[in-house]
C-alpha positions as semicolon CSV with decimal commas, in nm:
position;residue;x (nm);y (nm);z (nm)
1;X;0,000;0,000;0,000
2;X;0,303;0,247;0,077
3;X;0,445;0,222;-0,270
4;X;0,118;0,244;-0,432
5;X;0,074;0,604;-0,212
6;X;-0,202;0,450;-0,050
7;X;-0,078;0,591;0,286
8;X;-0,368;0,567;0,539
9;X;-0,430;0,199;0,402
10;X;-0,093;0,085;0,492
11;X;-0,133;0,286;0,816
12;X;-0,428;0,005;0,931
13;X;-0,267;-0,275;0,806
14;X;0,043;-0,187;1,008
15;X;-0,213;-0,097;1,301
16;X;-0,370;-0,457;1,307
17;X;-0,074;-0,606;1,352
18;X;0,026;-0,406;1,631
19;X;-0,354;-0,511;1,772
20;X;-0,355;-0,911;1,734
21;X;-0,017;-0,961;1,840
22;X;0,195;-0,940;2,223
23;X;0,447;-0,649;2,294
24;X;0,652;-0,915;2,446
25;X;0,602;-1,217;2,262
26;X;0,782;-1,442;2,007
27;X;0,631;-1,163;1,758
28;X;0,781;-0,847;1,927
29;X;1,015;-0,766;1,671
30;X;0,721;-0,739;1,435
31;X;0,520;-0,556;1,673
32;X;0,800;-0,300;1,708
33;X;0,848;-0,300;1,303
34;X;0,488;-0,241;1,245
35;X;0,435;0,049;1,476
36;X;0,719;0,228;1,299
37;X;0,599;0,151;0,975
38;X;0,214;0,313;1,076
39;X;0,394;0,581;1,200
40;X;0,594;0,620;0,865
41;X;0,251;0,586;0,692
42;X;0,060;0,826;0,879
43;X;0,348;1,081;0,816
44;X;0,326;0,998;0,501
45;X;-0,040;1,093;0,484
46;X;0,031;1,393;0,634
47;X;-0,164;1,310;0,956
48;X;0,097;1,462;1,202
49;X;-0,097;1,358;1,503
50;X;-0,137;0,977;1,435
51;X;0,221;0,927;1,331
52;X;0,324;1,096;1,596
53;X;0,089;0,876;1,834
54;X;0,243;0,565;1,645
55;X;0,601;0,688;1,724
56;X;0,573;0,766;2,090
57;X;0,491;0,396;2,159
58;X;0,776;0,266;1,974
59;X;1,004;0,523;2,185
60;X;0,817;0,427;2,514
61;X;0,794;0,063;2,498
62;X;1,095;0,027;2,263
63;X;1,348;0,295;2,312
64;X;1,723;0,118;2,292
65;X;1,606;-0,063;1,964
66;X;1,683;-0,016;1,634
67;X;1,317;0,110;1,567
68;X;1,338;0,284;1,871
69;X;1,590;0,487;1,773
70;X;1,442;0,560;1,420
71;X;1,102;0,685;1,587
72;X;1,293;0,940;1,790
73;X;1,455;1,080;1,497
74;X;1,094;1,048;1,275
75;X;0,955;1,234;1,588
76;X;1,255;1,519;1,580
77;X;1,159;1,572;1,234
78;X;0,796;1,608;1,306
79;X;0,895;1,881;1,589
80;X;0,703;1,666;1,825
81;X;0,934;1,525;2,039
C-alpha cells in the first residue's frame, strides 16, 4: 500500500498487527516493526498527530532498539518530540 501512495491503508494494516499480536512475545520484533511503519505511513499521509501517536509507543515501549531509535529521529523531524 506504501508504494502504491495508498498511505492511510498501509497505516491500518500496520495498526492490526500491532492489535492481534503481544508487545513481548515471540512476535515483538514485528510488533516494534509495524508500529514504525504506521507511524511512517501516517506521516506519510500527512496526519501529524497519528504518526506521531504511532512513534511515541515505539520510543516508550521500545526505546534502545533499532526502531526505537528511528522513531525518535521520525519524531525530531515532526517537531514533536
Amino acid at each position: 500500500r506504501m508504494e502504491q501512495g495508498r498511505h492511510r491503508e498501509a497505516a491500518r494494516e500496520f495498526s492490526t498487527t500491532v492489535a492481534n499480536f503481544d508487545f513481548e512475545g515471540e512476535y515483538a520484533e514485528w510488533v516494534r516493526r509495524s508500529l514504525l511503519a504506521a507511524g511512517i505511513a501516517f506521516q506519510s499521509a500527512g496526519d501529524r498527530d497519528a504518526a506521531a501517536a504511532q512513534l511515541r509507543e515505539v520510543v516508550r515501549r521500545f526505546p534502545a532498539t533499532d526502531e526505537g531509535k528511528a522513531a525518535t529521529e521520525r519524531l525530531r523531524e515532526l517537531g514533536t518530540n
